[in-house]
PyMOL Python script that loads the backbone (N, CA, C, O; Angstrom):
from pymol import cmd

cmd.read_pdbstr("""\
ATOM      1  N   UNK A   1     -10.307 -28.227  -9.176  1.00  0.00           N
ATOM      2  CA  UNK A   1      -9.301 -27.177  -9.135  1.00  0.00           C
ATOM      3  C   UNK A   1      -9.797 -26.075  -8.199  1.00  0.00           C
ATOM      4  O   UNK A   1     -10.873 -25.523  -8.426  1.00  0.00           O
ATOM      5  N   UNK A   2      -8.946 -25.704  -7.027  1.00  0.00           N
ATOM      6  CA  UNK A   2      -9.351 -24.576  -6.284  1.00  0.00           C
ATOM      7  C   UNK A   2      -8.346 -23.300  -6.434  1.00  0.00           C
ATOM      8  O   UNK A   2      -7.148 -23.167  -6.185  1.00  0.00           O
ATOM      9  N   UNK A   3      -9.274 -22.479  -6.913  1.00  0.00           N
ATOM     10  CA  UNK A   3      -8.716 -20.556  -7.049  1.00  0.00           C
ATOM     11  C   UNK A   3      -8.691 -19.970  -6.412  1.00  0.00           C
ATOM     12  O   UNK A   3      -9.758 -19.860  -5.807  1.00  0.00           O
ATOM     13  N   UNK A   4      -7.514 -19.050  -5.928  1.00  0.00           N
ATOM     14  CA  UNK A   4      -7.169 -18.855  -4.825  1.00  0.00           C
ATOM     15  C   UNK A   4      -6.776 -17.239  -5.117  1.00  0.00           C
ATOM     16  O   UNK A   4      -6.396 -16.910  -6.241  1.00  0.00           O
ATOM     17  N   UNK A   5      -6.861 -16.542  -4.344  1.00  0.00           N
ATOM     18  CA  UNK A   5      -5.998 -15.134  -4.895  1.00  0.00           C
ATOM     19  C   UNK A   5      -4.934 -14.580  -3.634  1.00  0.00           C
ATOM     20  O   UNK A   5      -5.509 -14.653  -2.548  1.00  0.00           O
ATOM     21  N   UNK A   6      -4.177 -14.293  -3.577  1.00  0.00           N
ATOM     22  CA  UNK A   6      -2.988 -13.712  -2.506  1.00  0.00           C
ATOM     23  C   UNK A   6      -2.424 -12.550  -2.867  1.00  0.00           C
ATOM     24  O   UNK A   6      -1.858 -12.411  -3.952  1.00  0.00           O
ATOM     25  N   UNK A   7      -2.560 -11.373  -1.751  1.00  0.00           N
ATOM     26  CA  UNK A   7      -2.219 -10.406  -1.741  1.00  0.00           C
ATOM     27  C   UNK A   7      -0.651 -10.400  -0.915  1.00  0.00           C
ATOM     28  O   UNK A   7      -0.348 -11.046   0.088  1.00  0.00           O
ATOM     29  N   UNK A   8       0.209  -9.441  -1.711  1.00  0.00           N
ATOM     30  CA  UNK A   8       1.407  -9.548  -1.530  1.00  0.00           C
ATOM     31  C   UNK A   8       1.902  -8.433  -0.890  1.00  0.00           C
ATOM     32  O   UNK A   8       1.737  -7.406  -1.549  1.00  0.00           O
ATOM     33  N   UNK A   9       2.614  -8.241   0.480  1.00  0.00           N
ATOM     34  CA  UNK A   9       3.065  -7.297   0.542  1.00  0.00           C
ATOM     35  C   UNK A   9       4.704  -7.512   0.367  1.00  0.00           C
ATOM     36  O   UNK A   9       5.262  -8.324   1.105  1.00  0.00           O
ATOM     37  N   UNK A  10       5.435  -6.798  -0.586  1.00  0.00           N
ATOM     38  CA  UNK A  10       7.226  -6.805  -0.704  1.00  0.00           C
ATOM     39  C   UNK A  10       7.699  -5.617   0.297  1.00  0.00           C
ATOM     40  O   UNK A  10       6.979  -4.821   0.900  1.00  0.00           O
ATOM     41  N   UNK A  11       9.030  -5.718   0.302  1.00  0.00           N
ATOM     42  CA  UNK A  11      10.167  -5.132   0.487  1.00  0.00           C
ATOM     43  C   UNK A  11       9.970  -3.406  -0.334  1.00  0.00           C
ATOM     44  O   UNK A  11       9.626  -3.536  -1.508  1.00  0.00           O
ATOM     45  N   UNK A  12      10.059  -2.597  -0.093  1.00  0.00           N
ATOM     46  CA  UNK A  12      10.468  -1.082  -0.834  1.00  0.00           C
ATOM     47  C   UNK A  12      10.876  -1.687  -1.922  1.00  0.00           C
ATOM     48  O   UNK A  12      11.609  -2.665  -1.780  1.00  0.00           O
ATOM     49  N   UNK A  13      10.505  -1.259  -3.238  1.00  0.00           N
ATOM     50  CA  UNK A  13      11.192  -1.580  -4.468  1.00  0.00           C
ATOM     51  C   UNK A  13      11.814  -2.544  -4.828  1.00  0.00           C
ATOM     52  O   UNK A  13      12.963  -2.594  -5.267  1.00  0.00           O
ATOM     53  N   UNK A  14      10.808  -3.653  -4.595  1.00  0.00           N
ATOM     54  CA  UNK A  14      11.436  -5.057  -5.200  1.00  0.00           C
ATOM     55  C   UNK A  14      10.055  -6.004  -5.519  1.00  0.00           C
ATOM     56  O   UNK A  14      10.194  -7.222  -5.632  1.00  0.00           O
ATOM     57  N   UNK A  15       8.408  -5.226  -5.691  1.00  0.00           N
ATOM     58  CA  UNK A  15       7.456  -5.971  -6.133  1.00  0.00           C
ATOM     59  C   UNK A  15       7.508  -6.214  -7.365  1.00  0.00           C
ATOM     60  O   UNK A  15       6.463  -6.744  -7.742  1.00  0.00           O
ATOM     61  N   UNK A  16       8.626  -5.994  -8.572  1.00  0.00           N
ATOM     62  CA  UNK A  16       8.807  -6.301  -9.652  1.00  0.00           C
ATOM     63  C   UNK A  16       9.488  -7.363  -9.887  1.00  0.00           C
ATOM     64  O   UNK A  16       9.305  -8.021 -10.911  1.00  0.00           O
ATOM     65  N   UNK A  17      10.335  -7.672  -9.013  1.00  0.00           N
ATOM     66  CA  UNK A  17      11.633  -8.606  -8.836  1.00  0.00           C
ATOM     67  C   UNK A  17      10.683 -10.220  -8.047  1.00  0.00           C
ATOM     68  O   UNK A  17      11.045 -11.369  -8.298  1.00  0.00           O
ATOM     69  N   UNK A  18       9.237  -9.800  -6.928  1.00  0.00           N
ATOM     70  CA  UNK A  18       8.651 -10.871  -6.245  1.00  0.00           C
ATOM     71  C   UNK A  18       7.899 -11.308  -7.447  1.00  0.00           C
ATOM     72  O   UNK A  18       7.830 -12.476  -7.827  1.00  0.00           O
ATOM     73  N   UNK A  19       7.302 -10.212  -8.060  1.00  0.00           N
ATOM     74  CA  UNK A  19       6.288 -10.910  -9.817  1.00  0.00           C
ATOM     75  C   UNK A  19       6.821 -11.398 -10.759  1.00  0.00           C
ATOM     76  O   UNK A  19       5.969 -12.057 -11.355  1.00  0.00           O
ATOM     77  N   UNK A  20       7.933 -11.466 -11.336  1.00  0.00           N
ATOM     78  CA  UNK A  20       8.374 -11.918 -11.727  1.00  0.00           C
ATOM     79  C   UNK A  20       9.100 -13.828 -11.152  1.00  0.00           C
ATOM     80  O   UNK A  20       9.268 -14.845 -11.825  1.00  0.00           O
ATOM     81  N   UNK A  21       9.264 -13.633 -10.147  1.00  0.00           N
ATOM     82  CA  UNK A  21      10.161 -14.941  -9.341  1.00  0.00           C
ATOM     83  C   UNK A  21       8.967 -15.571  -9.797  1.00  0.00           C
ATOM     84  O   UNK A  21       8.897 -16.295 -10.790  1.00  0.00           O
ATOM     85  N   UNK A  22       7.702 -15.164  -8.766  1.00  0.00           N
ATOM     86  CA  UNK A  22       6.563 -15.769  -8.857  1.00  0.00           C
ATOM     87  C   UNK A  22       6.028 -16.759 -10.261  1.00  0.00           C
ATOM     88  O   UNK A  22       6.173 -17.977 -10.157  1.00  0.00           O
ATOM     89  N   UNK A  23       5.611 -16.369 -11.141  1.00  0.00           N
ATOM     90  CA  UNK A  23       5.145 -16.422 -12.474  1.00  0.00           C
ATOM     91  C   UNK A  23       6.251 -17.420 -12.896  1.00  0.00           C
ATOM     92  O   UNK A  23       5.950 -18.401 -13.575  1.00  0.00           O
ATOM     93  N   UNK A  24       7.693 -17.156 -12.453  1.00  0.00           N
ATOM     94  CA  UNK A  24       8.271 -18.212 -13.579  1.00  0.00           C
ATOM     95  C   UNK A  24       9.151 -19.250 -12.736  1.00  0.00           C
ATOM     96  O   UNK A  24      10.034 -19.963 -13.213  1.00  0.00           O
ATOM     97  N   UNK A  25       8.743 -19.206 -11.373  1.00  0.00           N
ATOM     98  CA  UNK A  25       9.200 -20.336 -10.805  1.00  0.00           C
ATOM     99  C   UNK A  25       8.152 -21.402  -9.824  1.00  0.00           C
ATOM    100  O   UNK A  25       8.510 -22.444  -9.275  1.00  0.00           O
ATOM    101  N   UNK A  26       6.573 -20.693  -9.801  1.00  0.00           N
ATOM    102  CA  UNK A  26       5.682 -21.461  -9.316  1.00  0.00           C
ATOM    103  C   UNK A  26       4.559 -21.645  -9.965  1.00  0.00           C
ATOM    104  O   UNK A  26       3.709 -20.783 -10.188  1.00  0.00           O
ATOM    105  N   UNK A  27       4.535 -22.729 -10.269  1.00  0.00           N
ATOM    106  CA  UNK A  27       3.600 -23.196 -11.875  1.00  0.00           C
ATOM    107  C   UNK A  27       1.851 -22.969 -11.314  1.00  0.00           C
ATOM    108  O   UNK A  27       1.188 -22.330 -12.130  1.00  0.00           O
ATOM    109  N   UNK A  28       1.404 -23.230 -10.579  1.00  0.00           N
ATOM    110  CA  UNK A  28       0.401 -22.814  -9.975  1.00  0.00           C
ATOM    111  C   UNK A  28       0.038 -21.430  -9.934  1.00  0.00           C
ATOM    112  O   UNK A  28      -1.117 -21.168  -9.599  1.00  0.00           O
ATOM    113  N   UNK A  29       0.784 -20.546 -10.203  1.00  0.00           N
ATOM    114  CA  UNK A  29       0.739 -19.173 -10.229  1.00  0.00           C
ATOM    115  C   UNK A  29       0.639 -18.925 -11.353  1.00  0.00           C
ATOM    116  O   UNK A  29       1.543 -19.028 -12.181  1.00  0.00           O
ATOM    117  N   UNK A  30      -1.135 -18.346 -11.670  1.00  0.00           N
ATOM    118  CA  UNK A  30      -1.480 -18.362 -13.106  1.00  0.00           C
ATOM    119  C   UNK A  30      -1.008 -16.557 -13.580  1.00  0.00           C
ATOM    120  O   UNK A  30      -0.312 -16.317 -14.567  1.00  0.00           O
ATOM    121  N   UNK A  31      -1.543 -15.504 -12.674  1.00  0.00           N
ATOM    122  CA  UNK A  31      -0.932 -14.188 -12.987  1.00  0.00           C
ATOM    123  C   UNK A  31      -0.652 -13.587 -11.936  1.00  0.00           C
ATOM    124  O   UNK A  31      -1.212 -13.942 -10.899  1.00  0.00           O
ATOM    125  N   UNK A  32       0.006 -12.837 -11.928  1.00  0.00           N
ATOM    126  CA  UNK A  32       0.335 -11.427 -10.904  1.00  0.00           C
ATOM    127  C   UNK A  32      -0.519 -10.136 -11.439  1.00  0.00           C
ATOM    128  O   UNK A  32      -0.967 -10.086 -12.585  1.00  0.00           O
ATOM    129  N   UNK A  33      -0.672  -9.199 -10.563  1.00  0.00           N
ATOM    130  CA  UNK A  33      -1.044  -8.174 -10.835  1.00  0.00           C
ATOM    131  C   UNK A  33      -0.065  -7.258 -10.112  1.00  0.00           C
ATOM    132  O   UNK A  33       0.249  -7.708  -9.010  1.00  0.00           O
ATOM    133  N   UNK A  34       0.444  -6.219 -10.395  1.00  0.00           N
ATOM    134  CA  UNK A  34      -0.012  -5.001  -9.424  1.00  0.00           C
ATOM    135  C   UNK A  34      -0.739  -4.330  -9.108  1.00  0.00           C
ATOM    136  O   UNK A  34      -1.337  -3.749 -10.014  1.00  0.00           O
ATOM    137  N   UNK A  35      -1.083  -4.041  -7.853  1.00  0.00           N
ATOM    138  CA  UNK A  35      -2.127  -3.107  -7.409  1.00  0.00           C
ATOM    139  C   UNK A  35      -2.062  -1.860  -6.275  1.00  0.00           C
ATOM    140  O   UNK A  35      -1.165  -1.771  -5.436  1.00  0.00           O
ATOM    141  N   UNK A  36      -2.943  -1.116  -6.381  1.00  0.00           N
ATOM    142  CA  UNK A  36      -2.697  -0.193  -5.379  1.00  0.00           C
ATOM    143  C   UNK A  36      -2.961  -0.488  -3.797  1.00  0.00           C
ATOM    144  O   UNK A  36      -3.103  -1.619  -3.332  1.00  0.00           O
ATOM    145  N   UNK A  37      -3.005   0.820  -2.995  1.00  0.00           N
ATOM    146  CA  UNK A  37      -3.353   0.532  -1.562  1.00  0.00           C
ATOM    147  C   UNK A  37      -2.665  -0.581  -0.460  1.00  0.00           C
ATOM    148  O   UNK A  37      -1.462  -0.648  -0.711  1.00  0.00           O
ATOM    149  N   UNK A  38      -3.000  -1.388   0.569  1.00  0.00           N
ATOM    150  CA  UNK A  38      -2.036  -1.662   1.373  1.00  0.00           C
ATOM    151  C   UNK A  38      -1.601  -3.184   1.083  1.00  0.00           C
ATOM    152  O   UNK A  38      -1.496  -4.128   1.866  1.00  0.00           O
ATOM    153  N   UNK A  39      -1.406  -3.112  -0.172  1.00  0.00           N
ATOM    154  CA  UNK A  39      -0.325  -4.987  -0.690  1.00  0.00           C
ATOM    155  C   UNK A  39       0.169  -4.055  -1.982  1.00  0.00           C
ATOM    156  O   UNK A  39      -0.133  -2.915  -2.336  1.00  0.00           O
ATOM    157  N   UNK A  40       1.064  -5.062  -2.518  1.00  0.00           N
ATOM    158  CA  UNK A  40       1.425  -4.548  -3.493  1.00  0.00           C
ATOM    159  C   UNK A  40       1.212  -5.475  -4.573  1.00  0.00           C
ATOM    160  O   UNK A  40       1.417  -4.871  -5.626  1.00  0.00           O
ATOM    161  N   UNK A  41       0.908  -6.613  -4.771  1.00  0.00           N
ATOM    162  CA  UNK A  41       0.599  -7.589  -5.887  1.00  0.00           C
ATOM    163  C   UNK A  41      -0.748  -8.179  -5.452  1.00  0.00           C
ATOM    164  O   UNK A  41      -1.142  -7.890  -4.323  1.00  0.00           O
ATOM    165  N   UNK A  42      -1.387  -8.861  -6.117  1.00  0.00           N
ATOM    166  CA  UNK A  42      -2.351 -10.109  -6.244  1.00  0.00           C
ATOM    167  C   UNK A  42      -2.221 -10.792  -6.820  1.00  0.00           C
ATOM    168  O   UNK A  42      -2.515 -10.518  -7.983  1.00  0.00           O
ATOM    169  N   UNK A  43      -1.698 -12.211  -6.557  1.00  0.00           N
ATOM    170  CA  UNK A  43      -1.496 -13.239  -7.529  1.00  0.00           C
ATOM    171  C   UNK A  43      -2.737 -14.303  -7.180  1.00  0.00           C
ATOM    172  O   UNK A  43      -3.260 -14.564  -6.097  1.00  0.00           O
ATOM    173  N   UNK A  44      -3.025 -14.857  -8.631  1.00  0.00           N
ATOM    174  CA  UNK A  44      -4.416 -15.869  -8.806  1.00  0.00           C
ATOM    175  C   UNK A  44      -3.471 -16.941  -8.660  1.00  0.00           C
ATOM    176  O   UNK A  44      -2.403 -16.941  -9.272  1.00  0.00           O
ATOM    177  N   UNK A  45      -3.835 -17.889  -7.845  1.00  0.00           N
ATOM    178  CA  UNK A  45      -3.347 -19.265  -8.271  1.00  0.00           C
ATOM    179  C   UNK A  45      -4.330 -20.581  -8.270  1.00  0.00           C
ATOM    180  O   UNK A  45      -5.438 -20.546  -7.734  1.00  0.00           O
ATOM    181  N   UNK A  46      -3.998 -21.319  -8.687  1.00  0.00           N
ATOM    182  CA  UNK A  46      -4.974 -22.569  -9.203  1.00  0.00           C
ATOM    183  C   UNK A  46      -4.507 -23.823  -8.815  1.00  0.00           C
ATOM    184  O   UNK A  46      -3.535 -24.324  -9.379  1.00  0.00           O
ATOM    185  N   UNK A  47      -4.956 -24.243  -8.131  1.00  0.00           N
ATOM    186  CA  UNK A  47      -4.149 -25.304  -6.921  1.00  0.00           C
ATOM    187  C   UNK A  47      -5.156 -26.265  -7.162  1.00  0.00           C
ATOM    188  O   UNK A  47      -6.371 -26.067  -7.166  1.00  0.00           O
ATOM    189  N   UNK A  48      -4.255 -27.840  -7.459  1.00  0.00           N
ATOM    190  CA  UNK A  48      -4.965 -29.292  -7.524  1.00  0.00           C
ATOM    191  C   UNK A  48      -6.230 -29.443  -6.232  1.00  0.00           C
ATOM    192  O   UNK A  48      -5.987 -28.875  -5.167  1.00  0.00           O
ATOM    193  N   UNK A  49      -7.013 -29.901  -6.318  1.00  0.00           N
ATOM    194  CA  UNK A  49      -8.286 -30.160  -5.272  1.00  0.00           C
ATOM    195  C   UNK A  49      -7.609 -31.382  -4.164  1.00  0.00           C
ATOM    196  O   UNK A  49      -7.041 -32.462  -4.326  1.00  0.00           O
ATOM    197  N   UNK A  50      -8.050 -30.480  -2.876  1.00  0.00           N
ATOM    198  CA  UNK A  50      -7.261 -31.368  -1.787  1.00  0.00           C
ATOM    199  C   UNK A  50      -5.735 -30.895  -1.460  1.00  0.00           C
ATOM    200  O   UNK A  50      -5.024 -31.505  -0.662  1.00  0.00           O
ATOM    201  N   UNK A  51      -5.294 -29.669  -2.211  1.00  0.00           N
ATOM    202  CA  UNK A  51      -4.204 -29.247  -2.439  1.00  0.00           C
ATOM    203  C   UNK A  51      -3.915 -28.372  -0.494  1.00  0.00           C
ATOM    204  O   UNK A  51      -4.618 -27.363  -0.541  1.00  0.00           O
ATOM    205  N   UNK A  52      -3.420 -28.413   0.539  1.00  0.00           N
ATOM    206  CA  UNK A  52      -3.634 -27.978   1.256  1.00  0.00           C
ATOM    207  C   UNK A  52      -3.191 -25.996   1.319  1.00  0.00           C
ATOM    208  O   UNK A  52      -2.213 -25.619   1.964  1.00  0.00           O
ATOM    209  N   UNK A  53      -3.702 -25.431   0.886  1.00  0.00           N
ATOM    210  CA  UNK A  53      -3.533 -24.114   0.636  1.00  0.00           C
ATOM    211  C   UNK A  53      -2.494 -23.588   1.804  1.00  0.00           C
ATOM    212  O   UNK A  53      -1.506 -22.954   1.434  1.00  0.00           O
ATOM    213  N   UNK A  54      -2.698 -23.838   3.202  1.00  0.00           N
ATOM    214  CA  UNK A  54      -1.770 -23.206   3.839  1.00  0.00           C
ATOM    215  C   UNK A  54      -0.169 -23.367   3.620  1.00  0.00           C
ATOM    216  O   UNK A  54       0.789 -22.597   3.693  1.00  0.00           O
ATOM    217  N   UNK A  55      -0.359 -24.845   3.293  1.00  0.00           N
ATOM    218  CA  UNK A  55       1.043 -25.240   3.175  1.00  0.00           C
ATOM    219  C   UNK A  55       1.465 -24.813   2.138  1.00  0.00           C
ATOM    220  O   UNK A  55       2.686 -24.656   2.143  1.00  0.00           O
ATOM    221  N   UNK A  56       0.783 -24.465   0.918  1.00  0.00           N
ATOM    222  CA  UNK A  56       1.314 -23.848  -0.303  1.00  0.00           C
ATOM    223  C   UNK A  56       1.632 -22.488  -0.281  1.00  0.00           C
ATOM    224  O   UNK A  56       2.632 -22.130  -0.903  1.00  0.00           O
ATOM    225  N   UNK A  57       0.722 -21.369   0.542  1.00  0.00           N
ATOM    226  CA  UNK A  57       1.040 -19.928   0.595  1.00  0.00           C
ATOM    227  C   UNK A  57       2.574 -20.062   1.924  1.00  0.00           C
ATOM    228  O   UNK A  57       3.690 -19.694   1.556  1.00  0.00           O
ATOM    229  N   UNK A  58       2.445 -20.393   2.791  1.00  0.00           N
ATOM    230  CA  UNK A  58       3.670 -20.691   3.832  1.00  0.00           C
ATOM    231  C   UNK A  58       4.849 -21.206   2.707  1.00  0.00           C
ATOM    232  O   UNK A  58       5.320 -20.246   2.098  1.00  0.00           O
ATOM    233  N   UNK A  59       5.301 -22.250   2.393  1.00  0.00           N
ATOM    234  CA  UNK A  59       6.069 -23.158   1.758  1.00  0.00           C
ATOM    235  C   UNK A  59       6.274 -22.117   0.386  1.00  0.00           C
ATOM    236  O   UNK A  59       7.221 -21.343   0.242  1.00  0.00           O
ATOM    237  N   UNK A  60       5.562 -22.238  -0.215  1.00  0.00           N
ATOM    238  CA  UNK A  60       5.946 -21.232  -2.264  1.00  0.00           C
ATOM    239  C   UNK A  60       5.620 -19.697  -1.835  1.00  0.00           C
ATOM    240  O   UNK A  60       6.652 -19.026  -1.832  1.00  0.00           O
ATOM    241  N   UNK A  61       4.905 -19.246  -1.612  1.00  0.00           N
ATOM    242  CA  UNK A  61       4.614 -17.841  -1.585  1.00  0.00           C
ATOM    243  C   UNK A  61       5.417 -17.009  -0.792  1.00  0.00           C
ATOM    244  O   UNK A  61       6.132 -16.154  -1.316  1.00  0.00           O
ATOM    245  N   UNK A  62       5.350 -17.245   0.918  1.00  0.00           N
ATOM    246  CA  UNK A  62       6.084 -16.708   1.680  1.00  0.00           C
ATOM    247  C   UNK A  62       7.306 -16.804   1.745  1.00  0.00           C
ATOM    248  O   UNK A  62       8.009 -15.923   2.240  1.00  0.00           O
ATOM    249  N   UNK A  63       7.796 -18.000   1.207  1.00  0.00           N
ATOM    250  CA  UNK A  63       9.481 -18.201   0.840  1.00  0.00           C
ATOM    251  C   UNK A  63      10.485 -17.014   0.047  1.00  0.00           C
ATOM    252  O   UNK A  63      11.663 -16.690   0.202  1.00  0.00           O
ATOM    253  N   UNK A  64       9.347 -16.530  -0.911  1.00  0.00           N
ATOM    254  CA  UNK A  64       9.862 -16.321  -2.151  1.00  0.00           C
ATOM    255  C   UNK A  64      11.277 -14.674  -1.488  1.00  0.00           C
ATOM    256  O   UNK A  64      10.941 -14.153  -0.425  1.00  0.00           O
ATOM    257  N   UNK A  65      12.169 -14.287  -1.941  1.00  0.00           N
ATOM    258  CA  UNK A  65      12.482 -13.330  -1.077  1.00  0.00           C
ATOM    259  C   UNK A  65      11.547 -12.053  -1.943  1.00  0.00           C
ATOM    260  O   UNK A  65      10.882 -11.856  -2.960  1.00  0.00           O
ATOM    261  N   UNK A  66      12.191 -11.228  -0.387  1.00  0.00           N
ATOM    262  CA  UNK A  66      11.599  -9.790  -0.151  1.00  0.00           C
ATOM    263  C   UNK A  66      10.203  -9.885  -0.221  1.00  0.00           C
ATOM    264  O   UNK A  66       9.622  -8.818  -0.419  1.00  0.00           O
ATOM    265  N   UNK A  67       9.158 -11.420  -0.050  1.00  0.00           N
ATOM    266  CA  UNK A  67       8.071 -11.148   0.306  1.00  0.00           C
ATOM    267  C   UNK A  67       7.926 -10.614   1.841  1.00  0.00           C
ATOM    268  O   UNK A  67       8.841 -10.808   2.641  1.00  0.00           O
ATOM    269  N   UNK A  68       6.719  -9.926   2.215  1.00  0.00           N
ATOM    270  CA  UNK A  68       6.755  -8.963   4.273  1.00  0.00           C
ATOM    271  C   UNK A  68       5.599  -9.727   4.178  1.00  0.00           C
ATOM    272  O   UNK A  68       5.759 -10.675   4.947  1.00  0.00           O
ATOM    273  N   UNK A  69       4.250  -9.825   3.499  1.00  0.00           N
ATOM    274  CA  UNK A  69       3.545 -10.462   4.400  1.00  0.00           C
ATOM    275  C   UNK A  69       2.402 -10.622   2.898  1.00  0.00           C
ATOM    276  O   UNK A  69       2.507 -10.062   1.806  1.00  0.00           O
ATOM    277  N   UNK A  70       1.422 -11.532   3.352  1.00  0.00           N
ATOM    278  CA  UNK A  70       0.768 -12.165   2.357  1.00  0.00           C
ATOM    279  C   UNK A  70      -1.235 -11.842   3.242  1.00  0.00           C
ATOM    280  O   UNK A  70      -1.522 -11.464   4.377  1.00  0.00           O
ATOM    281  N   UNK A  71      -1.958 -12.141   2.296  1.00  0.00           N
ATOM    282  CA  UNK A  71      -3.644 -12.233   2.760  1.00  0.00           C
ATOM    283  C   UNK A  71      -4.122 -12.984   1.393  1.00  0.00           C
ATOM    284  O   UNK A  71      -4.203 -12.672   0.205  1.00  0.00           O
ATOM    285  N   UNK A  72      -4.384 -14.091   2.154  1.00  0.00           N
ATOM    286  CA  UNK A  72      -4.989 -15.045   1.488  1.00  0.00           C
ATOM    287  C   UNK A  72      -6.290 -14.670   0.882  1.00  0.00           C
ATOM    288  O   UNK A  72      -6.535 -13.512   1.221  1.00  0.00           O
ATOM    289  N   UNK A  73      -7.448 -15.267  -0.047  1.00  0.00           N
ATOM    290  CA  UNK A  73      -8.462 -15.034  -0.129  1.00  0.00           C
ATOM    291  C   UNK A  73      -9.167 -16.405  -1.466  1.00  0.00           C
ATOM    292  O   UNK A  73      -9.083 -16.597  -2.679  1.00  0.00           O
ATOM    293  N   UNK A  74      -9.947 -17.173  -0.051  1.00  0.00           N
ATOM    294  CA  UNK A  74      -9.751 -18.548  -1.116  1.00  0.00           C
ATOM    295  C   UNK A  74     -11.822 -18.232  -2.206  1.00  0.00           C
ATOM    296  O   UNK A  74     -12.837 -17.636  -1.842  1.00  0.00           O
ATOM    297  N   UNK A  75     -11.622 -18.685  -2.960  1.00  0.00           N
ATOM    298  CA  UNK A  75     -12.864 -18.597  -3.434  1.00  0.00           C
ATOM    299  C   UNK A  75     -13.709 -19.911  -3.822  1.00  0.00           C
ATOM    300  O   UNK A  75     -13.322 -21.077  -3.897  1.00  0.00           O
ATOM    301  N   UNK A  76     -14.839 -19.421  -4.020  1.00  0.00           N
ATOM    302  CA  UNK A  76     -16.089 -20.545  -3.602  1.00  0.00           C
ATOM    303  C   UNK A  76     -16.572 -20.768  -4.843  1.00  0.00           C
ATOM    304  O   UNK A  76     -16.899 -21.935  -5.055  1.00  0.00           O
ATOM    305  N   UNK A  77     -16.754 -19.799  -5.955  1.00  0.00           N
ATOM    306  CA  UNK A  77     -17.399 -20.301  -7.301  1.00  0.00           C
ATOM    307  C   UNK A  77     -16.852 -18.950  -8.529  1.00  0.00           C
ATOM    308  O   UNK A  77     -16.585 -17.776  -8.275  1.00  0.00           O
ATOM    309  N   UNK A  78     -16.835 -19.497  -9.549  1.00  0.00           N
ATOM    310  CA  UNK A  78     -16.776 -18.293 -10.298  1.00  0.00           C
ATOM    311  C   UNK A  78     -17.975 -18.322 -11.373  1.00  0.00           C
ATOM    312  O   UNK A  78     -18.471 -19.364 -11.803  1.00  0.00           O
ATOM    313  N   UNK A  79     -18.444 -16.756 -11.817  1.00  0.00           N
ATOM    314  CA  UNK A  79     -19.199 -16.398 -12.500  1.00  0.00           C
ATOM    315  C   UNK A  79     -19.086 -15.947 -13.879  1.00  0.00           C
ATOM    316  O   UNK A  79     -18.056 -15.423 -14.305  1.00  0.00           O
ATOM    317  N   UNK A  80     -19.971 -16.112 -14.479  1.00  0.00           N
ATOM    318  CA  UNK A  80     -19.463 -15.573 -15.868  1.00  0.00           C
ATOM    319  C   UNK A  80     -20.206 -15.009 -16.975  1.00  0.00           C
ATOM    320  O   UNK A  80     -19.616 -14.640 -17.991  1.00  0.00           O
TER     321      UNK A  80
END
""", "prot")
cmd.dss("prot")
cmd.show_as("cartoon", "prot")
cmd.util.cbc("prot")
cmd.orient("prot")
């Protein structure tokens, strides 16, 4: 399983309307956050191994409306 996190930038007043789409129409999309500074969400997602990530943030993520622009950030191990 590879974890992935994506920063979201929306539309003026509609990052409630992209977190929501998100969460309950792309199963891979384990949470949203909001956050401050220059994105407005971070969503974790958890993508099958071999899963090609670009095609998944292009294809599910960037589709979604009133997403403007996305920053990937794939990760290597987690700690605990």
């Amino acid at each position: 399983m590879q974890t992935i996190f994506v920063m979201v930038k929306c539309d003026l007043g509609h990052a409630y309307d992209v977190a929501a789409q998100a969460v309950e129409q792309i199963e891979q999309v384990s949470e949203v956050h909001s956050v401050s500074g220059q994105y407005d969400l971070m969503m974790k997602c958890y993508l099958p191994d071999g899963t090609d990530i670009g095609h998944f943030v292009v294809n599910k993520l960037q589709t979604i409306p009133r997403v403007k622009d996305t920053f990937t950030i794939i990760t290597f191990k987690a700690f605990s």
